[in-house]
C-alpha positions as CSV (number, residue, x, y, z in Angstrom):
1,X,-3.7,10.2,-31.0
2,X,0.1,10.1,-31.1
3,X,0.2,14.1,-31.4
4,X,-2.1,14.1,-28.5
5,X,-0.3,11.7,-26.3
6,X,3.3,13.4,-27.5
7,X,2.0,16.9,-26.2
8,X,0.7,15.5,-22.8
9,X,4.2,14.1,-21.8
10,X,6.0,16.9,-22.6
11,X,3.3,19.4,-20.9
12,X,4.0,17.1,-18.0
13,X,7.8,16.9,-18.3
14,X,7.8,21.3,-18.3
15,X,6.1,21.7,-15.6
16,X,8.3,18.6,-13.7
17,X,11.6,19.9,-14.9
18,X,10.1,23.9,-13.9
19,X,10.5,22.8,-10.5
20,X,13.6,21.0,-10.7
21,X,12.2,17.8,-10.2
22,X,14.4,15.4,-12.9
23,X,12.2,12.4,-13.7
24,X,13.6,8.9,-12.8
25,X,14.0,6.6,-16.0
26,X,11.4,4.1,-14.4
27,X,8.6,7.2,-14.6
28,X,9.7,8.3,-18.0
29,X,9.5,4.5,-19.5
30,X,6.1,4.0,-17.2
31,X,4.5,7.1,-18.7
32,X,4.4,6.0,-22.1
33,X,3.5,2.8,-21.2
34,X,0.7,4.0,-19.1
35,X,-0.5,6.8,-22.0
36,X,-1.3,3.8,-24.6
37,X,-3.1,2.0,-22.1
38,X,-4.9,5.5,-20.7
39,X,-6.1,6.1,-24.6
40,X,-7.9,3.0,-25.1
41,X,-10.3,4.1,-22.4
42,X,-12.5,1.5,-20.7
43,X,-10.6,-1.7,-20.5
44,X,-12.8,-5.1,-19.0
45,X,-11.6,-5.8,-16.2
46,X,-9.1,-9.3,-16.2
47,X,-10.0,-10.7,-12.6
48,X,-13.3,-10.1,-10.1
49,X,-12.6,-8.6,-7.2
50,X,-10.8,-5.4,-4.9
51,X,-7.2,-6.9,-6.7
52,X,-8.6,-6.4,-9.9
53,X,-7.8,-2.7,-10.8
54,X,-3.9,-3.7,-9.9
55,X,-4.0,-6.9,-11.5
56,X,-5.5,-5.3,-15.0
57,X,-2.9,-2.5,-14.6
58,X,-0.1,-4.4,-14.7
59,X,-1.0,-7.5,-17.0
60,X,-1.8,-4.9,-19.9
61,X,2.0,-3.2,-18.9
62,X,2.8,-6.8,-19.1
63,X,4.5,-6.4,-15.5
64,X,4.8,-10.3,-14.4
65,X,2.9,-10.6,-10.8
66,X,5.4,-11.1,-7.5
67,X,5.4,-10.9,-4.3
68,X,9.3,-9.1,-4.2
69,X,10.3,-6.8,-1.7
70,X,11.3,-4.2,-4.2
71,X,8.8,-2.2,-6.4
72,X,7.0,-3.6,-9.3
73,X,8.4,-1.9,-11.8
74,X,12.1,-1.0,-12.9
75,X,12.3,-1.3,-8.6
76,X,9.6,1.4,-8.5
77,X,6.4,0.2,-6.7
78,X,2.7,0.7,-8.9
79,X,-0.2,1.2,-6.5
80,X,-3.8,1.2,-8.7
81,X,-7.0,2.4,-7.1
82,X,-10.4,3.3,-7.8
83,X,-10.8,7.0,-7.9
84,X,-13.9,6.9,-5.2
85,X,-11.3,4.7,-3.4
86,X,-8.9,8.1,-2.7
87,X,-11.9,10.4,-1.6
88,X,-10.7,12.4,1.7
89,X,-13.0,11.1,3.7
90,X,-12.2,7.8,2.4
91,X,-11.7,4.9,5.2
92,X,-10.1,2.1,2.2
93,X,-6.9,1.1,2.5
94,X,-4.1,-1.0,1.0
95,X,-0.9,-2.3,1.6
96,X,2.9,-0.7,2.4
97,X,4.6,-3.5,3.2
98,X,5.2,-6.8,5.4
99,X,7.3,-6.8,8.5
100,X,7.4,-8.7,11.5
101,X,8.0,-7.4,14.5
102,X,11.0,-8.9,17.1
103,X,8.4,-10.6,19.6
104,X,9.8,-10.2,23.0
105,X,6.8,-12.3,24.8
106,X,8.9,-15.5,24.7
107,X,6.2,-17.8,22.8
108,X,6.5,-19.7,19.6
109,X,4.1,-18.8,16.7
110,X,1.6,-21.6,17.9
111,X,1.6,-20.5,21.3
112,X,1.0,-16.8,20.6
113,X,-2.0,-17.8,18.5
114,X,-3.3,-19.7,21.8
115,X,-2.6,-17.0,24.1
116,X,-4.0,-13.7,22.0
117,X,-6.1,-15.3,19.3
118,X,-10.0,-16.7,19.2
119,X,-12.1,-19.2,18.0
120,X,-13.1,-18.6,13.9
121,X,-15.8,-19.1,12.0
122,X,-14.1,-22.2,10.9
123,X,-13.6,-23.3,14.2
124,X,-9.6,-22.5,14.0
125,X,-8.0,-20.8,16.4
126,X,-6.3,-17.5,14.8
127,X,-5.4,-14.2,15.2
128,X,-6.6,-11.7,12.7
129,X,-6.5,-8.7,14.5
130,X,-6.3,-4.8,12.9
131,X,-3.2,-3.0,15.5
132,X,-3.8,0.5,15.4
133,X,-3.1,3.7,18.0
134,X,-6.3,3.0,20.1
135,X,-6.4,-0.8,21.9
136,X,-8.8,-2.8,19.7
137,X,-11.6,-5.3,21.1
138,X,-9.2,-8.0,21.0
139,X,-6.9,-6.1,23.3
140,X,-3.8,-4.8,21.1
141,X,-2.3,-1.2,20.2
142,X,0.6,0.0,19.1
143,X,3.0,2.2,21.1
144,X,5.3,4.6,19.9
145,X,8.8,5.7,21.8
146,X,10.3,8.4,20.8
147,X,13.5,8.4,22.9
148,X,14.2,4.9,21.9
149,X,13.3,5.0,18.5
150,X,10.8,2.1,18.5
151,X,7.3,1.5,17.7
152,X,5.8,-1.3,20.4
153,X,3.0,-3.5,19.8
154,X,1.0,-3.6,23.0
155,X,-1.4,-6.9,24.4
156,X,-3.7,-5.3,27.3
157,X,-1.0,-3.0,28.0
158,X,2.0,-5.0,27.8
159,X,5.2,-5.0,25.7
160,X,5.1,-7.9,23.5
161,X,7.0,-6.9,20.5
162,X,8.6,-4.0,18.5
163,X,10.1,-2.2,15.5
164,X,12.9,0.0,15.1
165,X,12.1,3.2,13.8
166,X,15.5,2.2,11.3
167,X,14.0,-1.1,10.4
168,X,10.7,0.5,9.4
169,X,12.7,3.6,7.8
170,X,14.9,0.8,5.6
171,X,11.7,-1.1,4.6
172,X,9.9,1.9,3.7
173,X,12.9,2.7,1.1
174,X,13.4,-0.6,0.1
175,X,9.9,-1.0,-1.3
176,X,8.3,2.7,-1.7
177,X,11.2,5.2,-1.9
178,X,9.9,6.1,-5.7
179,X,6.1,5.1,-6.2
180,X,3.3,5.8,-8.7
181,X,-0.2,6.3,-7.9
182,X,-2.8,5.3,-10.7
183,X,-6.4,6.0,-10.3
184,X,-9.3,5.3,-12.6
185,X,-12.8,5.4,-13.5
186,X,-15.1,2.4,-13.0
187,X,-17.8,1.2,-14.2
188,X,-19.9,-2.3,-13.9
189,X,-18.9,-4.5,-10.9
190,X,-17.8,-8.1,-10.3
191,X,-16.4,-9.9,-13.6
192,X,-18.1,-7.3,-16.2
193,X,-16.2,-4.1,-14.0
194,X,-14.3,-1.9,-16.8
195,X,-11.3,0.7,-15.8
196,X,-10.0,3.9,-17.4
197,X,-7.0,4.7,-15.8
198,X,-6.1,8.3,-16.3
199,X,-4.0,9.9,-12.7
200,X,-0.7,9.5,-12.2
201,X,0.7,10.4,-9.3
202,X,4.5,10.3,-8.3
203,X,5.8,10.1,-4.7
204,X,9.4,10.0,-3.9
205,X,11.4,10.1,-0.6
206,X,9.1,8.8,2.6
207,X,9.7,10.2,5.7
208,X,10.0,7.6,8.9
209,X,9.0,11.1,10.8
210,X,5.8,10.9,8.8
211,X,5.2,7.4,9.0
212,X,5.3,8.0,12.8
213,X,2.7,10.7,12.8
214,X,0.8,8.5,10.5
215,X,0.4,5.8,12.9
216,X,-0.3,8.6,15.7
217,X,-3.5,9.7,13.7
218,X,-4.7,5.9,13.1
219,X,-3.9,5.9,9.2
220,X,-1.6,3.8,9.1
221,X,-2.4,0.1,10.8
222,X,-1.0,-3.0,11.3
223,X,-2.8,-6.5,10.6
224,X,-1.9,-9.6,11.8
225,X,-2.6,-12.6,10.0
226,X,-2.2,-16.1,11.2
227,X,-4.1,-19.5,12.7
228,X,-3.3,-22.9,13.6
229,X,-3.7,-25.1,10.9
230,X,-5.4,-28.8,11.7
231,X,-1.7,-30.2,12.4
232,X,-1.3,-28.1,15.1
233,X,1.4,-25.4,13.0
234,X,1.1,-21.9,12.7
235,X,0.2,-20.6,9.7
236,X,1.4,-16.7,9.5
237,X,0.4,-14.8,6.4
238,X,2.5,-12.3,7.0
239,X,2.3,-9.1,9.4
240,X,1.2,-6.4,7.0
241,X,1.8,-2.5,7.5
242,X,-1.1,-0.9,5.6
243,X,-2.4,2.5,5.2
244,X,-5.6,5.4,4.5
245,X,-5.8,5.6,0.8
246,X,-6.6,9.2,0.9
247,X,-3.2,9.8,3.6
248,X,-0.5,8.3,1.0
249,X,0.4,11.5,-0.4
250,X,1.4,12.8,3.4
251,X,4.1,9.4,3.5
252,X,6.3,11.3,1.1
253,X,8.2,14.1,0.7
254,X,7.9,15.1,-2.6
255,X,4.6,14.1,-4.4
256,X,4.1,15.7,-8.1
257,X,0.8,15.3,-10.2
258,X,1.9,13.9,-13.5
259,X,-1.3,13.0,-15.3
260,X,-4.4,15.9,-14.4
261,X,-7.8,14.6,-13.3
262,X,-9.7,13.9,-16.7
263,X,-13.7,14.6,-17.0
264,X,-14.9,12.1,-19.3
265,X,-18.2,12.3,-20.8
């Protein structure tokens, strides 16, 4: 199995270095890391659930789980999925990063939930709301400048916050500028799923110009994430950038295919 697993890293490396494209020391360390784990095959899952594919991954690369700004591993960012999960026609998607936007509507967090949120199921009021290109039923969009170089988050047509494209650019880099894809194979659900992971792919360099043009074709979404909690404080998990599964390859400007598609029996 060692022979076999020696001769896929350097059929990948070839190829890589064929086109001039020098692996990082994070990839190179991942890789064999991720070939020991892809050769024992199946592998129960170790939590229930859509977070247990990532969770799995990086317990068994004994990558400690954080909520950093900067990439998982060796500041490079792991991104697991489920290989139906990436399908082109795929509507699944997962996270980029967290970023408020500067709200220009003059209203404290409370207030904002009063004014755009709703009623739950729990009776709280809150704002969980998906922003995308097109105004959504609960009235929001975004709304991209060009000349100015912002990206505006719209409530029934009006201004009520923003990015800069530089801010979203710098956060990009700070968490995704180098990034590995992993799918896998699945099989069972719930607490008895199992995964072979067995892809890799590796994205480098995003492009804000992409992102843009992301957002323009409704892949890439914002959801916002807060309520009042029963003392009468907002409680904001966090405005999360997120995007189509099957689009991630088009953030990037360089995306190489390091471990092939494998057919297993």
């Amino acid at each position: 199995m060692k022979k076999v697993t020696h001769c896929i890293i350097a059929f990948s490396l070839f190829f890589a270095f064929a086109r001039g494209e020098e692996q990082s020391p994070a990839v190179r360390i991942f890789l064999e890391k991720f070939d020991q784990l892809s050769a024992r095959g199946f592998v129960p899952t170790l939590r229930s659930g859509s977070t247990g594919i990532g969770y799995t991954l990086e317990t068994l690369l004994e990558i400690e789980e954080n909520n950093s700004p900067l990439g998982d591993f060796m500041g490079m960012e792991l991104k697991a999925h489920r290989e139906e999960d990436f399908d082109a026609g795929g509507n699944k998607k997962m996270n980029l990063f967290l970023k408020e936007p500067v709200w220009i509507d003059d209203l404290k967090h409370s207030e904002r939930i009063q004014k755009y949120g709703y009623v739950d199921d729990n009776g709280r009021t809150a704002l969980y709301s998906t922003v995308q290109i097109k105004e959504n039923s609960h009235g929001f969009r975004f709304r991209i400048d060009p000349v100015g170089q912002r990206v505006f988050i719209q409530f029934r047509g009006e201004d009520v916050g923003f990015w800069t494209f530089k801010v979203l650019e710098d956060r990009l880099r700070e968490k995704h500028s180098e990034a590995v894809f992993i799918a896998a194979r699945t099989r069972g659900t719930g607490k008895n799923e199992e995964f072979h992971y067995y892809g890799v792919q590796w994205c480098r360099d995003p492009s804000i110009g992409a992102f843009i043009n992301l957002i323009r074709a409704g892949d890439v979404v914002l959801e916002l994430r807060m309520h009042i909690k029963e003392s009468g404080s907002a409680r904001n998990h966090g405005s999360a950038f997120r995007i189509r599964q099957s689009r991630i390859p088009g953030l990037y400007q360089a995306t190489t295919r390091l471990r092939p598609v494998l057919k297993l029996p």
